[in-house]
LUMSE-310613 format. One record per residue (C-alpha): residue number from 1; residue in one letter; x negated, y, z. Coordinates in pm, whole numbers. Layout:
N
(site NUM; 'a'; (X; Y; Z)),
...
***
This chain:
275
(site 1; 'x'; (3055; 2404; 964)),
(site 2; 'x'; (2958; 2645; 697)),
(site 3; 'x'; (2579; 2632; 520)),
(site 4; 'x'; (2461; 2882; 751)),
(site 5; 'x'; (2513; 2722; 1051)),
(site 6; 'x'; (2343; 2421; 950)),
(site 7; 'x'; (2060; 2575; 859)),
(site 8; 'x'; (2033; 2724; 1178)),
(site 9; 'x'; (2037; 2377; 1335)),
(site 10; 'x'; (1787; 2223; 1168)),
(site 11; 'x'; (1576; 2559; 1262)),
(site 12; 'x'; (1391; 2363; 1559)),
(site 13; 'x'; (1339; 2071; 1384)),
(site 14; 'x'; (1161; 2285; 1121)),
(site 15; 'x'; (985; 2463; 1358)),
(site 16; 'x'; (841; 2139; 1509)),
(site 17; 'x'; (764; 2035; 1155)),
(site 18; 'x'; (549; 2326; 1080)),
(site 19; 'x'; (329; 2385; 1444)),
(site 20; 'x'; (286; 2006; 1460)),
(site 21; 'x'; (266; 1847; 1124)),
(site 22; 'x'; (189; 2132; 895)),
(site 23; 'x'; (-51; 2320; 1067)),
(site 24; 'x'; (-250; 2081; 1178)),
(site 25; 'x'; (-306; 1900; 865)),
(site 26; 'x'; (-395; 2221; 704)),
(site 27; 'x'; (-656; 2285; 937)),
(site 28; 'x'; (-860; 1996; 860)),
(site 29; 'x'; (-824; 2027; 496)),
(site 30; 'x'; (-997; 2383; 587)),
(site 31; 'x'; (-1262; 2213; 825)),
(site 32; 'x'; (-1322; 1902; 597)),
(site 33; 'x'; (-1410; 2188; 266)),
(site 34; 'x'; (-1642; 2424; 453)),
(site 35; 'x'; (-1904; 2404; 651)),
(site 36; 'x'; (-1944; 2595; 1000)),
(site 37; 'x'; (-1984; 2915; 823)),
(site 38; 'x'; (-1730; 2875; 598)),
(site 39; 'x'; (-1841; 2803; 284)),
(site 40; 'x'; (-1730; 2608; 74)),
(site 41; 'x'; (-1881; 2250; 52)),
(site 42; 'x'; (-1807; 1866; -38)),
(site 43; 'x'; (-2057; 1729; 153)),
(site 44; 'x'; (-1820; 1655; 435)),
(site 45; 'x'; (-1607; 1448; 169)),
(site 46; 'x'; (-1905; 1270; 56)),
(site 47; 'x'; (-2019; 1151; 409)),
(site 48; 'x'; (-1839; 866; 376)),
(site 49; 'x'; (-2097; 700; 139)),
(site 50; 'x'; (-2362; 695; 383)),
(site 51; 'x'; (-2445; 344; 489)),
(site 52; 'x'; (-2296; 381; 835)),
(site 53; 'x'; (-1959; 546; 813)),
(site 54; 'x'; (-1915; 339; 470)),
(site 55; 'x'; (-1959; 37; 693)),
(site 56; 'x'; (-1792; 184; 936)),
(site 57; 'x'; (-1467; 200; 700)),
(site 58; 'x'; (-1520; -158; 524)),
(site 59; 'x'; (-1503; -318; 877)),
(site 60; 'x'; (-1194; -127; 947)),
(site 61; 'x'; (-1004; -230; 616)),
(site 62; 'x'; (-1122; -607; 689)),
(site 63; 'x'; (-966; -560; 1027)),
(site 64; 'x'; (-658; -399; 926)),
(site 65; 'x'; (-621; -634; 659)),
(site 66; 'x'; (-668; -963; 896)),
(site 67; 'x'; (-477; -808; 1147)),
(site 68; 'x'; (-184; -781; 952)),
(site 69; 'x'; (-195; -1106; 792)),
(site 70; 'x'; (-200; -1259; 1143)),
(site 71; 'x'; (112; -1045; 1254)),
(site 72; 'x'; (312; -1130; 934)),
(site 73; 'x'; (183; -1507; 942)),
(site 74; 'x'; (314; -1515; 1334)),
(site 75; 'x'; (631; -1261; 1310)),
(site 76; 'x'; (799; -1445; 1022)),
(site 77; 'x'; (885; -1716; 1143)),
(site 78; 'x'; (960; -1576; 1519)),
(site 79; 'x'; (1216; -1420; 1320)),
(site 80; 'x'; (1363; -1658; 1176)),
(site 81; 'x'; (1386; -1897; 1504)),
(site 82; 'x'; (1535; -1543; 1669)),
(site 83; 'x'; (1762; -1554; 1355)),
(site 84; 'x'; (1865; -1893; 1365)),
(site 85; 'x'; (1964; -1902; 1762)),
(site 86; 'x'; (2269; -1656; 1658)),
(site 87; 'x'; (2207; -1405; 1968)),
(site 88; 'x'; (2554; -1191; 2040)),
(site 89; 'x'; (2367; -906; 2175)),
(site 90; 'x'; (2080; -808; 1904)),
(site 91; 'x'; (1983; -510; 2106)),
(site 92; 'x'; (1877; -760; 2414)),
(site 93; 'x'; (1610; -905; 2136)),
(site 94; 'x'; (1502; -539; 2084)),
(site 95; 'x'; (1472; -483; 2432)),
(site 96; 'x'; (1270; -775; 2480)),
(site 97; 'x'; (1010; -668; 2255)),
(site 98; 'x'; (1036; -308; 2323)),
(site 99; 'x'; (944; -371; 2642)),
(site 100; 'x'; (593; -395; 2648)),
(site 101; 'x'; (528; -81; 2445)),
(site 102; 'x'; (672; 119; 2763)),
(site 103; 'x'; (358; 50; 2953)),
(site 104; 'x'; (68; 279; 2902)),
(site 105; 'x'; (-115; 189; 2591)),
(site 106; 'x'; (-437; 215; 2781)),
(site 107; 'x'; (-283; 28; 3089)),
(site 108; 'x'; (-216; -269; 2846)),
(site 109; 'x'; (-584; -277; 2685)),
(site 110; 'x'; (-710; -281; 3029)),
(site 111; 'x'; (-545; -566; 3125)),
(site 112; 'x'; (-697; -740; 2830)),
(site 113; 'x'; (-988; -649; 2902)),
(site 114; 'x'; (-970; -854; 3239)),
(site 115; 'x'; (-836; -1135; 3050)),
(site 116; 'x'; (-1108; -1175; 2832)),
(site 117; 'x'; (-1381; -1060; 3037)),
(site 118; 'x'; (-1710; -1300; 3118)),
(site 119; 'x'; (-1553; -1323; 3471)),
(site 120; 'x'; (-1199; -1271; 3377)),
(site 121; 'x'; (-886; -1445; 3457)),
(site 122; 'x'; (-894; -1685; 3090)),
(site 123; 'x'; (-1257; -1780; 3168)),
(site 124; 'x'; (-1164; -1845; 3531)),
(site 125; 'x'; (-898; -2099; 3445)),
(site 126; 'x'; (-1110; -2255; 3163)),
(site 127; 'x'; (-1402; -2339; 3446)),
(site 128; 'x'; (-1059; -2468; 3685)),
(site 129; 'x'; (-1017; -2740; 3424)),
(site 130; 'x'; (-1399; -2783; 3323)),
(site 131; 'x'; (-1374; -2647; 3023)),
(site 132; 'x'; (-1647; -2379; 2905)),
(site 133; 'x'; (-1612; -2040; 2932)),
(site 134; 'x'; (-1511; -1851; 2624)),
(site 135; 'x'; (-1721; -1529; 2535)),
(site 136; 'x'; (-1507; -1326; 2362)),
(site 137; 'x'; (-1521; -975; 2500)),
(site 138; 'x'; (-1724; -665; 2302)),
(site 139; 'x'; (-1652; -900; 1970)),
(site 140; 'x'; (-1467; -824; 1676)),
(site 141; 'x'; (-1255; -1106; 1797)),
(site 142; 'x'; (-1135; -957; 2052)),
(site 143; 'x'; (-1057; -673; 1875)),
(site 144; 'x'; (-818; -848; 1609)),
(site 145; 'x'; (-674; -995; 1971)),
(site 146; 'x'; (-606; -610; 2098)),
(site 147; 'x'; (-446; -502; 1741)),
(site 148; 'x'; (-209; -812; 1669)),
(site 149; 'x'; (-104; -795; 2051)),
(site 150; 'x'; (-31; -410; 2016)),
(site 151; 'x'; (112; -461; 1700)),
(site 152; 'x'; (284; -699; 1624)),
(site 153; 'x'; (631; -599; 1796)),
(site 154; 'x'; (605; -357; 1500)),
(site 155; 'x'; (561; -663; 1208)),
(site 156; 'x'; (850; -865; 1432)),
(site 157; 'x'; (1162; -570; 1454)),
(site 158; 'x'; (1190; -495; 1068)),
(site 159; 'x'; (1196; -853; 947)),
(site 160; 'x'; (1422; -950; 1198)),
(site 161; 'x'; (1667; -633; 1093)),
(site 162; 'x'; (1649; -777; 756)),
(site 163; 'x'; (1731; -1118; 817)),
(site 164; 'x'; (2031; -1033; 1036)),
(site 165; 'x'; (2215; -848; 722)),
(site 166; 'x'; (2169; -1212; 543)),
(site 167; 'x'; (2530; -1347; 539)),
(site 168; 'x'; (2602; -1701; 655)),
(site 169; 'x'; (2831; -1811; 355)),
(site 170; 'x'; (2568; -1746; 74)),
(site 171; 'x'; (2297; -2010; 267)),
(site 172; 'x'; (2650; -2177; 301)),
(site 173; 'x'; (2712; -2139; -103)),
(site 174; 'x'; (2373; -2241; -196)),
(site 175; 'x'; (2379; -2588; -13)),
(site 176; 'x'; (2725; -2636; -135)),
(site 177; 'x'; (2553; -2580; -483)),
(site 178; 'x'; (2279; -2852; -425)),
(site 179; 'x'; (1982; -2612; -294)),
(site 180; 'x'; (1779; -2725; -39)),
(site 181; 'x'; (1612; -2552; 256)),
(site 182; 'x'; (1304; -2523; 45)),
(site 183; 'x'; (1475; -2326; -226)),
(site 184; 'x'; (1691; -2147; -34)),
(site 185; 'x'; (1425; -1976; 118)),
(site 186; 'x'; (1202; -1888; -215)),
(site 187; 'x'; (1520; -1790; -360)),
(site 188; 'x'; (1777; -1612; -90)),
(site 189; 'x'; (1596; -1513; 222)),
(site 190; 'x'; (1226; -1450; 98)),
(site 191; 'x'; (1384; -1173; -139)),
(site 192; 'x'; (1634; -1066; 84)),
(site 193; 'x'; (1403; -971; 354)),
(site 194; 'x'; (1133; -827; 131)),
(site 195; 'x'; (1175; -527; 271)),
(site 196; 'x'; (1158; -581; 610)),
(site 197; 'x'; (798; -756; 492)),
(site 198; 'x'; (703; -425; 386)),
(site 199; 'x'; (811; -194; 603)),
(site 200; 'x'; (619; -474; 882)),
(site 201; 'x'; (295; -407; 680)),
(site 202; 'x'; (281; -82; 640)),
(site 203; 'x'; (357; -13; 999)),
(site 204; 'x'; (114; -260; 1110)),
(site 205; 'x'; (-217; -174; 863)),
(site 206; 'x'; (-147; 203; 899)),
(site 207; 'x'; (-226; 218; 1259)),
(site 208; 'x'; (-453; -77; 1269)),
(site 209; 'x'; (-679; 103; 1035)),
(site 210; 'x'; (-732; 434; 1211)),
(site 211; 'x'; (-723; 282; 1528)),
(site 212; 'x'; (-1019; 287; 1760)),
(site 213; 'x'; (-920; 290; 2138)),
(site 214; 'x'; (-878; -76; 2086)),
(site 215; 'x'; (-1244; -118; 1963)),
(site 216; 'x'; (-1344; 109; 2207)),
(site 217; 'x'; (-1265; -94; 2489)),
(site 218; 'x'; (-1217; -442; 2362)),
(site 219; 'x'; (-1537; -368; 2115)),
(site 220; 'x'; (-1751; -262; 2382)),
(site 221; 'x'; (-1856; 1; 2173)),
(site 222; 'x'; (-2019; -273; 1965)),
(site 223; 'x'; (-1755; -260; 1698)),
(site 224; 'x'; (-1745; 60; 1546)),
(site 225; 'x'; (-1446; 153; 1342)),
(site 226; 'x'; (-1407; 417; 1094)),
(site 227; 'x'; (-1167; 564; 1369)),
(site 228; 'x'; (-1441; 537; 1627)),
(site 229; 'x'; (-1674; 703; 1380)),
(site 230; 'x'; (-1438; 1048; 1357)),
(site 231; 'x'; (-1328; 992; 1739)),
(site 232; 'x'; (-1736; 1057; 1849)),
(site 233; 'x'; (-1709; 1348; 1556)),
(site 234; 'x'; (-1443; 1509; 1731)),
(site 235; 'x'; (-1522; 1469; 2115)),
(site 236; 'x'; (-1819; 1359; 2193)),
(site 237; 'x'; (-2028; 1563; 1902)),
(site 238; 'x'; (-1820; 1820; 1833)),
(site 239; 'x'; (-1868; 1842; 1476)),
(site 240; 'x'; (-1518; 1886; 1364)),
(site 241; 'x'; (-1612; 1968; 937)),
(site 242; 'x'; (-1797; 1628; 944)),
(site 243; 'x'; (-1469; 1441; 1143)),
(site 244; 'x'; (-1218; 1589; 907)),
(site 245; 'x'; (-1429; 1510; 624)),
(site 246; 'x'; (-1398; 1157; 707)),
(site 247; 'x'; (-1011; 1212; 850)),
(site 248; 'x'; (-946; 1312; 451)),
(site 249; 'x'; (-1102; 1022; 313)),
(site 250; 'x'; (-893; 783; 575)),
(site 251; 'x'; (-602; 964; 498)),
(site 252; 'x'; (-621; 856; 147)),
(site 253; 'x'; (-686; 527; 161)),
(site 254; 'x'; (-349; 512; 411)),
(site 255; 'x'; (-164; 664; 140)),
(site 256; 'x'; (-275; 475; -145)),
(site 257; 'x'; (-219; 153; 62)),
(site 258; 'x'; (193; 290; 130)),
(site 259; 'x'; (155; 379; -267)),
(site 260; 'x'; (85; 25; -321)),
(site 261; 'x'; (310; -151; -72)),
(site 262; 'x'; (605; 61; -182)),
(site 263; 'x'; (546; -8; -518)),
(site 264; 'x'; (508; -354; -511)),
(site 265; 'x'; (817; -394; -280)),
(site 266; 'x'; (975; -215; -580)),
(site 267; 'x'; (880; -447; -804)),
(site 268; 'x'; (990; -714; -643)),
(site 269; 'x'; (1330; -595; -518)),
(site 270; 'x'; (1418; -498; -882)),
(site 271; 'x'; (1286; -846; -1048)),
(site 272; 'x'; (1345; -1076; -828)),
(site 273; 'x'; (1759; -1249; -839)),
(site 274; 'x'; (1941; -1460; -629)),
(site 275; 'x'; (1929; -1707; -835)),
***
C-alpha cells in the first residue's frame, strides 16, 4: 500500500479528530478570553480565585486525591491475589470487571443512591440486626463511595496487565538467591509494575477530578465540585465565558498532574534495578 493510500485511510480518523477534539477545545479557549461581546478579557481565567469556585476546586483535588489512594490501596493487592490464582483465560478477569461499566453510568449511581439512602436497602438491614442506621447520603462520604466504585475497575485492569508480563522464573531466581517475599516485592514486582501504578492513577484522578454527576446525586447537591461549579455555568446559567474560564484552569491542573505522574514514573523506571 503506497503513502497515498494510507493517508487516505487515516482521512476519517482525522476528520473525527478535528470536529470533535479540535474544534471544540478551540472554542472554549475563545469563550474562556472574551467576554459576551468579544473582547478580550482575563477575568474569566481569574474566576477561579474567588472564594467559592477556589473552594470549589480544593474540595475536588482532596477528593480526587483520596479517591485514588483508596482505589490503588484496594486494586493492588486484588491484583496480585488475581495474579497469584494463575487464571488460563485473562480475558474472563477483564470481562468480569468490564462488566459493570456496561450499565448506564446514571443507572449505577441510582442504585447507590437507594443503597445509601435514610430508608435504603443498607440502613434497612442495619435496623434487621439492631444495629443503627448509617447516614451517609448527600455527604462527601458518599461521594468518595460513588468515585472509587466507578473507578476503580480503571486502577484494577492496568496493574493487573503489568503483573501478568512478570515471569515466574525470576520470583523463582530470586528465592533460589536467598530473597524473601518481602524483598522480592520492593525489588522485582513493585518496579516491574510501576507502570501499571501510573497509568491506574492517572486514569483514576483525571476523571475523579472533573467529575460531578457523582456529587450531584450522591452529594445531594451539598457537595459542590469544581465540575459541578462549570456544569451549573454551562446548563443551568448559561454563562458559557465564565464555564470555560474555569474548564481552562481544570484543564491545567489535569495536565500538570499527567506532567507529574509521567515524570515521576520516568524516574523511577530509569533508576530503579532489579537488583
Amino acid at each position: 500500500m503506497n503513502k497515498s493510500k494510507k493517508q487516505l485511510l487515516a482521512g476519517p480518523y482525522l476528520i473525527w479528530i478535528i470536529g470533535f477534539i479540535l474544534l471544540p477545545l478551540l472554542m472554549i479557549v475563545y469563550y474562556a478570553f472574551t467576554e459576551s461581546d468579544g473582547s478580550f478579557t482575563l477575568e474569566n481565567i481569574t474566576a477561579i480565585t474567588s472564594h467559592a469556585n477556589f473552594s470549589a476546586l480544593l474540595l475536588s483535588l482532596e477528593l480526587g486525591v483520596l479517591c485514588t489512594v483508596i482505589c490503588l490501596v484496594l486494586a493492588y493487592p486484588l491484583a496480585m491475589i488475581l495474579n497469584g490464582m494463575q487464571i488460563k483465560n485473562q480475558s474472563f478477569v477483564v470481562f468480569i470487571f468490564m462488566l459493570p461499566m456496561w450499565m448506564n453510568f446514571m443507572l449505577r449511581l441510582m442504585a447507590w443512591k437507594q443503597l445509601l439512602a435514610k430508608n435504603g436497602v443498607l440502613n434497612v438491614f442495619l435496623s434487621t440486626l439492631g444495629l443503627p442506621n448509617l447516614s451517609i447520603m448527600n455527604t462527601t462520604m458518599a461521594v468518595v463511595l460513588g468515585m472509587v466504585y466507578d473507578f476503580l475497575p480503571f486502577m484494577i485492569l492496568p496493574i493487573y496487565n503489568s503483573m501478568g508480563r512478570i515471569r515466574k522464573d525470576w520470583i523463582e531466581a530470586a528465592k533460589d538467591l536467598g530473597a524473601n517475599n518481602i524483598t522480592i516485592f520492593i525489588k522485582i514486582i513493585l518496579p516491574l509494575t510501576l507502570s501499571g501504578v501510573i497509568s491506574g492513577i492517572v486514569m483514576v484522578f483525571v476523571p475523579s477530578l472533573t467529575s460531578f454527576a457523582i456529587s450531584q446525586i450522591l452529594g445531594g447537591g451539598k457537595v459542590l465540585l469544581i465540575g459541578n461549579v462549570i456544569e451549573q455555568d454551562f446548563i443551568h446559567g448559561s454563562q458559557w465565558h465564565a464555564g470555560s474560564g474555569l474548564s481552562i484552569v481544570l484543564m491545567i491542573f489535569v495536565l500538570i498532574s499527567m506532567a507529574l505522574t509521567g515524570l515521576f514514573g520516568k524516574d523511577e523506571e530509569g533508576g530503579t534495578a532489579l537488583w
